[in-house]
ZADRENVO-437526 format. One line per 4 residues: for each residue x, y, z of C-alpha. Coordinates in Angstrom, 1 decimal, decimal comma, padded with zeros to 4 digits, m for minus. Layout:
! residues N
X:Y:Z; ...
This chain:
! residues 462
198,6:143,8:233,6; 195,0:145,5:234,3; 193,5:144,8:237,4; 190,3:143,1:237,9
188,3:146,3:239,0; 189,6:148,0:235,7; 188,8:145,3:233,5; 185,1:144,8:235,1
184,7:148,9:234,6; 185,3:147,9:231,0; 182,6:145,1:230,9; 180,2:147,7:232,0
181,2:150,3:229,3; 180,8:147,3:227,1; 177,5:146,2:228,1; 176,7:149,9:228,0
177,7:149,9:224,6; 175,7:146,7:223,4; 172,8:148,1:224,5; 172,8:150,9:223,1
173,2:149,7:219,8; 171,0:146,7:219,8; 168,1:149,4:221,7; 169,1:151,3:218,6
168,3:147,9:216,4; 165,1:147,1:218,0; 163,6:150,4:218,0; 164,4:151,3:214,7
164,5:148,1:212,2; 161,0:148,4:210,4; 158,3:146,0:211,9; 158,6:142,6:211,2
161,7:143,1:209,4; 163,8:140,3:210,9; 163,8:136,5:210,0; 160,7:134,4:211,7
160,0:137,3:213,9; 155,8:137,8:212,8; 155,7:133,7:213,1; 157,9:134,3:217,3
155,2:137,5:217,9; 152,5:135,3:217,6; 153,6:132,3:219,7; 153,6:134,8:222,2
150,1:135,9:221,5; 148,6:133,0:221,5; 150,3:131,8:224,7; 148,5:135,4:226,5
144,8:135,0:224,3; 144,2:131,2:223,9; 146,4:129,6:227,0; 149,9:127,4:226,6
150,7:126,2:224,0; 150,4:126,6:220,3; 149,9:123,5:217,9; 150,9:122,9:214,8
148,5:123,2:212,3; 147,4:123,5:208,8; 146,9:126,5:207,7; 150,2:127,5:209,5
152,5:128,4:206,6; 151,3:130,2:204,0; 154,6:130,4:201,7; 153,1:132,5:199,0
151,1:134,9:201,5; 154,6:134,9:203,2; 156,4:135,9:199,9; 153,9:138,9:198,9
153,9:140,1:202,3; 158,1:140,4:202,5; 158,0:141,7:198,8; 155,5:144,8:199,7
157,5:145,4:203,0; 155,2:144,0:205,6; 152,8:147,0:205,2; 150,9:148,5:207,8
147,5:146,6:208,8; 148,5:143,2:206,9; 146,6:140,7:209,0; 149,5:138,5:210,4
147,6:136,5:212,7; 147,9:132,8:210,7; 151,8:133,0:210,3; 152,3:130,8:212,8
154,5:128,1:211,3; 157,1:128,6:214,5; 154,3:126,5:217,1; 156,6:123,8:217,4
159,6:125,2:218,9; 159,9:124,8:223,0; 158,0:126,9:225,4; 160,4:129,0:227,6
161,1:132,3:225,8; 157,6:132,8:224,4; 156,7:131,4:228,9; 159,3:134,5:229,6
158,2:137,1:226,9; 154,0:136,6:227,7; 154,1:138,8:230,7; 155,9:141,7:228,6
153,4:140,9:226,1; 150,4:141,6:228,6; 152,1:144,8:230,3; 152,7:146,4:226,8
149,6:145,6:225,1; 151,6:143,7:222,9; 154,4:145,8:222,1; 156,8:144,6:219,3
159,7:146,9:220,3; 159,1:146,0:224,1; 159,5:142,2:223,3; 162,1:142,7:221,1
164,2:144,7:224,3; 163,7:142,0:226,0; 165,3:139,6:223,7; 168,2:142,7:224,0
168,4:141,3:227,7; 169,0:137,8:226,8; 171,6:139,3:224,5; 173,5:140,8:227,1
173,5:137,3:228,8; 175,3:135,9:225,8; 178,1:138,8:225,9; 178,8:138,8:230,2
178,7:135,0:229,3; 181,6:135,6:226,4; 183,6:137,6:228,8; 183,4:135,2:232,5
184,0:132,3:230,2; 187,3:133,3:229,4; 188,3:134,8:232,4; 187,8:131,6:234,0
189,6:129,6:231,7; 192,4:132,5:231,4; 191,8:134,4:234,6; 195,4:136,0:233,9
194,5:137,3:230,8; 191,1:139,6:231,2; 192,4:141,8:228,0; 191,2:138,5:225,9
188,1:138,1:228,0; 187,1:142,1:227,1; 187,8:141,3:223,7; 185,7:138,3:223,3
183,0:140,0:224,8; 183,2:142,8:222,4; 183,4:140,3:219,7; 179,8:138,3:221,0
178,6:142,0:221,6; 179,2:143,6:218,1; 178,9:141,0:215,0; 176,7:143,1:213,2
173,9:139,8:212,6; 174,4:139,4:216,1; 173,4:142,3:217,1; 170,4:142,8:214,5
168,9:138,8:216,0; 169,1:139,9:219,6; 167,3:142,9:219,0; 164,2:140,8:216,9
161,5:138,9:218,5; 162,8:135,1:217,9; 164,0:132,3:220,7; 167,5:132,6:219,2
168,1:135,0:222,5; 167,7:132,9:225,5; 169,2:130,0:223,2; 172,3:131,8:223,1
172,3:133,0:226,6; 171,8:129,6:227,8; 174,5:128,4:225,9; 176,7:131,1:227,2
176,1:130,0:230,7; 176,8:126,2:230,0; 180,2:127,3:228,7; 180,7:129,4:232,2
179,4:126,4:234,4; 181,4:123,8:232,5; 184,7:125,6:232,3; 183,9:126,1:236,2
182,9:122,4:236,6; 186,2:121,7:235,4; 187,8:123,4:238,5; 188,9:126,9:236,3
190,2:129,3:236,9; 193,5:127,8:238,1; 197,0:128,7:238,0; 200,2:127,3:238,1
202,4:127,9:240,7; 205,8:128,9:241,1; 207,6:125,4:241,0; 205,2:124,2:238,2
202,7:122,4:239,7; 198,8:123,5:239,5; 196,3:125,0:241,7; 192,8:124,7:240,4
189,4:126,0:241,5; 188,7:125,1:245,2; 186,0:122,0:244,6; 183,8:123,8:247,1
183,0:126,3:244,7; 182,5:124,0:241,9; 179,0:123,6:240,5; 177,1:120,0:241,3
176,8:118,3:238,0; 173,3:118,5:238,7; 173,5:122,2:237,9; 175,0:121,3:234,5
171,5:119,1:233,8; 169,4:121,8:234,9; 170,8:123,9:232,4; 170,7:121,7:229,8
167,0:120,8:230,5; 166,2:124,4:230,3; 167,7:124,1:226,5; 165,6:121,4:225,8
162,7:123,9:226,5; 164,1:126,5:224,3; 165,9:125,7:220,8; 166,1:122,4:218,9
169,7:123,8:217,6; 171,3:124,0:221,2; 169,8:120,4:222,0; 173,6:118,7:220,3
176,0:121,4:221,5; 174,3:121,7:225,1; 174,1:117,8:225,7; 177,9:117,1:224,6
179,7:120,1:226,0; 177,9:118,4:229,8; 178,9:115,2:229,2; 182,3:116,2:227,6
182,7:118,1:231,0; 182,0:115,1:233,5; 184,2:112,6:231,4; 187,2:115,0:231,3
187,2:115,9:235,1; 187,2:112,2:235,9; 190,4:111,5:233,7; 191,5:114,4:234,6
191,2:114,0:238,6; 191,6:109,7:238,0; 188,4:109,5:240,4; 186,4:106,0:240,8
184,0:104,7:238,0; 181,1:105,3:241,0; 181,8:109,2:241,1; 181,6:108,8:237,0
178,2:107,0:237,3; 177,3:109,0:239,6; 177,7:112,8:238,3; 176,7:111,7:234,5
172,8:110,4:236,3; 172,6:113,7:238,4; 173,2:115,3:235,0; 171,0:113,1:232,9
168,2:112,9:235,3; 167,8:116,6:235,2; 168,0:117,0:231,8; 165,9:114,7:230,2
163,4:115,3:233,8; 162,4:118,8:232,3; 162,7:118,1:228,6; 160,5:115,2:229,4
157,8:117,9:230,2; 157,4:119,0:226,7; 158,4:115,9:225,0; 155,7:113,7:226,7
153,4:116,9:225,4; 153,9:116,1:221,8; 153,7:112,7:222,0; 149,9:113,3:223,4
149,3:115,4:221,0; 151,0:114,1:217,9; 151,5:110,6:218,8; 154,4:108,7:218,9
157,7:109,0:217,9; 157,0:112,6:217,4; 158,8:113,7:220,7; 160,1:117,1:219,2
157,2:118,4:216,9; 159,2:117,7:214,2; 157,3:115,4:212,3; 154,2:117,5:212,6
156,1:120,6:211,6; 157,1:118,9:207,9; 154,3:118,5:207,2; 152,7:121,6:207,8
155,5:123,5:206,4; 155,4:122,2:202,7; 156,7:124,1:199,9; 160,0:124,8:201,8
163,2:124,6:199,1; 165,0:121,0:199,8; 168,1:120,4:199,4; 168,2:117,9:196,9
166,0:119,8:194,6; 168,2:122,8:194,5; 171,3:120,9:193,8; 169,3:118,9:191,1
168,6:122,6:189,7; 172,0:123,8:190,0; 174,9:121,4:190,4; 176,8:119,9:193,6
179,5:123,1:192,7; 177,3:125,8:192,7; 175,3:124,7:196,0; 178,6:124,6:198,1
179,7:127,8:196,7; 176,2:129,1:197,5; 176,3:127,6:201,0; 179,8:128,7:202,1
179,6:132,0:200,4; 175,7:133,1:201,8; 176,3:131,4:205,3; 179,9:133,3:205,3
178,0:136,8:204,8; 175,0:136,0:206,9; 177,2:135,3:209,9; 178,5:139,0:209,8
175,5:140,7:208,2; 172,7:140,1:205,6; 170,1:141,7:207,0; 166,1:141,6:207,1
164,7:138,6:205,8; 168,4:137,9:204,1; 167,6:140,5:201,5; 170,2:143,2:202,3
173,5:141,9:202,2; 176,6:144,6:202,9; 178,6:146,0:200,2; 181,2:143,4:199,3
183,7:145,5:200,8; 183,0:144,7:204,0; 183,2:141,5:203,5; 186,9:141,4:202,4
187,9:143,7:204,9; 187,1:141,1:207,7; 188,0:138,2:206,0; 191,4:140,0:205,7
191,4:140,3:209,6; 190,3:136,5:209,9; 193,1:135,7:208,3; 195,3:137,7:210,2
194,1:136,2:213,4; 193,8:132,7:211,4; 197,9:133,1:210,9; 198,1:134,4:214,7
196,5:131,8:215,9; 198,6:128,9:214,3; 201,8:131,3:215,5; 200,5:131,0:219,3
200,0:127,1:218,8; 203,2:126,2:217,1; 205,7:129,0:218,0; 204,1:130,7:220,9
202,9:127,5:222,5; 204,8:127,8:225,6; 204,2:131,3:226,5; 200,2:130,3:226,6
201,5:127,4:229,0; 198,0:125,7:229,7; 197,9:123,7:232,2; 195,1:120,0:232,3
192,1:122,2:233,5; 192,4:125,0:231,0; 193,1:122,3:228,1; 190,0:120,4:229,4
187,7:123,5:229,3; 188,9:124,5:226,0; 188,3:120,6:225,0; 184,8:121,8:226,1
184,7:124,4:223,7; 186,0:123,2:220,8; 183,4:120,2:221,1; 180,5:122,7:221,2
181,9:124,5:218,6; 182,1:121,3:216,5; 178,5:120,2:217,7; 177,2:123,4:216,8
178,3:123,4:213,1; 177,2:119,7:212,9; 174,0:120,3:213,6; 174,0:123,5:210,6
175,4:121,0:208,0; 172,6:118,2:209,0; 170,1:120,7:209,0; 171,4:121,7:205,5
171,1:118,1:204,3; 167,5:118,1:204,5; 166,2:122,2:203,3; 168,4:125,0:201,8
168,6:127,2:205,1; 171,6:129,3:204,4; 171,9:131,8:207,7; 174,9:132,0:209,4
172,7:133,0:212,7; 172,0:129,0:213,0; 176,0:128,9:214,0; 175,7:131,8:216,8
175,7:129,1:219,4; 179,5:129,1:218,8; 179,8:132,8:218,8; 181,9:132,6:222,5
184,3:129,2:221,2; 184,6:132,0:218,3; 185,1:134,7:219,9; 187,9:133,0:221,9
189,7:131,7:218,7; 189,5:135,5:217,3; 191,3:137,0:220,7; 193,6:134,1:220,8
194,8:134,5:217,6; 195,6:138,8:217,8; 197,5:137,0:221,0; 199,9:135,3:218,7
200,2:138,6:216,4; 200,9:140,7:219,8; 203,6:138,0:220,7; 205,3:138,5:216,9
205,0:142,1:216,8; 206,7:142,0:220,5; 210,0:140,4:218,7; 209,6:143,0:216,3
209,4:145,7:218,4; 211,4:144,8:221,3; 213,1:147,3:223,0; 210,7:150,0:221,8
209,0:152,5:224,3; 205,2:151,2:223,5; 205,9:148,2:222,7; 204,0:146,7:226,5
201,0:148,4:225,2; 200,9:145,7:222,8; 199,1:143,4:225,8; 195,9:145,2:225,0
196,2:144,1:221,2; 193,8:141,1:221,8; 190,9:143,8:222,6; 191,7:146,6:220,7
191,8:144,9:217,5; 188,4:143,8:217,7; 187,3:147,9:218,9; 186,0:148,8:215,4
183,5:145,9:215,6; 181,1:148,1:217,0; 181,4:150,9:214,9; 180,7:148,3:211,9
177,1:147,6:214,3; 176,3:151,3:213,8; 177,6:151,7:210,4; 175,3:148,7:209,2
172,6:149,8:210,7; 172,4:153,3:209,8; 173,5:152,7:206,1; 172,7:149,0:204,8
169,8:148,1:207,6; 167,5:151,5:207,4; 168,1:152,7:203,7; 166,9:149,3:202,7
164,0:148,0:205,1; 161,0:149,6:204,6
């Protein structure tokens, strides 16, 4: 069993190791050569020159202007200024990013290091949510923070200037306050009853509507999964603990009232400004952004067949890597090789729930929390397919929101392929080394970062 000093020296050498490689993303991926990032940059200019915050506008999106200016390689001196077509999204990360904006004269690679920052949030928030839900197991927290750490995608977004950053990061410490809300870690003791988390230490559900409300001034895409995996949290500790209706009533208005308090500030902004019921932008943001490819159009053009195989298969490869503005996909190779380890720890994963069930041995709290994350997880691809209704947007970095449930599912599933390979090789000298399995098999994700980078992302953006 690894201590808890050893396993938070490998954290470190793990956060070391992200940011390295997404330092080595954001200082050497061409200008501009990342999804949205031009339209993000200048959210954050015009929050430093002209004062909080933009409004939509026509004028814009300039689709064809767009077009000419990815297909020549965002050349030097291009006047960028009017693609602004991001204005509608919430205020914090461009709030966070101004001041680095006015110490650096603007400085694309200095706000793109800081979006590196957030990034880090998103993996230490990988690794303490596991450890609280499985505070026996820290091998399977290092590995899911290697796995948030090193998707190649992953890495390439964090190191861009877009609001996917703190999005993510928030999301990661919802997870962490949740699980703890719901009294992890605990243990079971000896004679099979359960010890949870002392209730001093647990977070006031207040907490949990402060974060939220700090989603509802970030990303529209972490609005569904933020909300649910709160409210999920206060319903489950009351069945859970069998407390009064009043304590119920009581936690879910702290929550609510500091949610919708600050995402009140910015919805009661739009309704001045674009009247009502256009609390988001969005409504405003349509109809600037015409020209975008609908959904029902390109199945009219194609066929229902063709636009789910084009959906699965481009939002399969975008979640691991298709890089720039989606233009540089990696060789098909790589894509089989980790769809052959999905499978792997697909087939692990059903072992450890049907065979292996009773060596994982949860007890109400950890079933709870991981209740938790499978609803966000589920929230998080809801809101992809409803987005998909509406306009063709096939990236898989809409579903990095669920990168931590993911990254879970990945190391629990090598834990079922450890506990079959330990009935294969029982009695064998090495065969306890097998309890680092759940982290080593994820070790060659970030060589795959580098290996992207220095051979699909460079060659190919200019």
């Amino acid at each position: 069993m690894i201590s808890r000093e050893n396993a938070t020296f490998l954290l470190g050498v793990i956060a070391v190791l992200y940011l390295g490689a997404a330092a080595l993303y954001a200082v050497n991926t061409p200008p501009w050569q990342a999804p949205d990032e031009p339209a993000h940059y200048n959210y954050v200019r015009q929050i430093v020159e002209e004062d909080c915050c933009p409004v939509n506008a026509a004028g814009d999106w300039d689709s064809a202007h767009l077009e000419t200016l990815k297909s020549e390689g965002f050349p030097e001196g291009a006047d960028l200024s009017a693609i602004q077509y991001e204005d509608h999204q919430p205020p914090l990360y461009y709030l966070l990013a101004a001041p680095v904006y006015r110490a650096t004269g603007g400085s694309l690679v200095a706000l793109r290091l800081l979006s590196v920052v957030f990034g880090l949030g998103v993996v230490l928030a990988a690794y303490y949510t596991v450890l609280r839900l499985l505070p026996e197991r820290p091998v399977l927290a290092l590995g899911a923070a290697l796995v948030a750490a090193f998707v190649p995608q992953h890495v390439a977004i964090m190191a861009s200037v877009n609001n996917d950053s703190l999005a993510e990061m928030l999301m990661g410490i919802i997870f962490v306050v949740a699980i703890t809300y719901l009294r992890n870690p605990s243990k079971r003791n000896e004679d099979g009853t359960v010890t949870p988390f002392d209730v001093s230490h647990l977070p006031h559900a207040a907490a949990l509507g402060g974060l939220v409300g700090a989603a509802y001034l970030t990303k529209m895409t972490i609005y569904l999964p933020a909300t649910l995996v709160v409210a999920a949290a206060i319903l489950l500790r009351w069945l859970v603990e069998k407390a009064p209706l009043r304590w119920l009533v009581l936690e879910g208005l702290w929550a609510a009232l500091m949610a919708a308090g600050l995402g009140s500030i910015w919805w009661a902004r739009n309704v001045i400004l674009y009247g009502w019921p256009d609390l988001f932008g969005q409504i405003a943001h349509l109809s600037v952004v015409q020209g975008q490819l609908r959904t029902a159009d390109y199945i009219a053009s194609v066929g229902t067949s063709a636009y789910v195989q084009s959906a699965l298969k481009t939002t399969y490869q975008s979640f691991w890597g298709q890089f720039g503005w989606m233009g540089v996909p990696m060789p098909p190779r790589e894509y089989i090789a980790i769809g052959a380890f999905l499978l792997i720890a697909l087939a692990g994963f059903v072992l450890l729930v049907t065979a292996y069930r009773r060596r994982l041995a949860l007890n109400v709290y950890q079933r709870a929390g991981i209740g938790v994350m499978v609803l966000g997880a589920l929230a998080t691809l809801a809101g992809y397919v409803y987005y998909n209704v509406t306009f063709v947007q096939f990236q898989g970095r809409y579903l990095f929101p669920l990168l931590i449930p993911f990254a879970l599912f990945v190391v629990l599933g090598l834990t079922g392929v450890q506990y079959i390979l330990e009935v294969w090789l029982k009695g064998r000298a090495w065969d306890r080394r097998l309890n680092w399995l759940p982290a080593i098999g994820v070790s060659w994700m970030p060589l795959l970062s580098l290996f992207a980078l220095f051979n699909y992302v460079l060659p190919n953006l200019r």
